[in-house]
C-alpha positions, 0 to 999 in steps of 0.5 A: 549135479548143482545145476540139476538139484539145487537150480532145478535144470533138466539134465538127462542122466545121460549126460550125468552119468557121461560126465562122473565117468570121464577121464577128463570131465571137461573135455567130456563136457566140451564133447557134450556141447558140440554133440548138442550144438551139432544135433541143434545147428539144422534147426536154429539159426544160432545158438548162445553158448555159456560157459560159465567161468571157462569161456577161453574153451568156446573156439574148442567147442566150435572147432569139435562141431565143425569137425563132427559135421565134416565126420558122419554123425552116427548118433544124431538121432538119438542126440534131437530126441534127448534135446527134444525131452530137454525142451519138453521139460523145460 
């Protein structure tokens, strides 16, 4: 919520709501960051990942996307239309 209220970050409720309800917060986050990565990696030639303080967690975001592009991807859809509101807004 710091980010969202006090830097004004455009972040979806969706993602809020997913985060205060996990068992493990940042594991839900890292699984937020591959869905992200994963729905982006069709249209970008890269992206720029910051973890604020938790960078030994990056090779288990790069792993997840790897593994969910091996997996079907039900959902993807719905994951570039939030990317694409978080885009719009910002």
């Amino acid at each position: 919520m710091f980010m969202k209220e006090k830097l004004g970050i455009n972040i979806p409720d969706e993602y809020i709501k997913r985060l205060a309800t996990a068992a493990s917060p940042l594991d839900e986050g890292i699984k937020i960051a591959a869905e992200l990565i994963s729905a982006m990696k069709p249209q970008v030639q890269g992206v720029h990942i910051m973890a604020l303080g938790l960078e030994e967690h990056i090779p288990e975001i790069l792993n997840k996307v790897s593994e969910q592009q091996e997996a079907s991807c039900a959902g993807a859809e719905d994951i570039r239309s939030v990317l694409k509101e978080i885009l719009i807004r910002s």
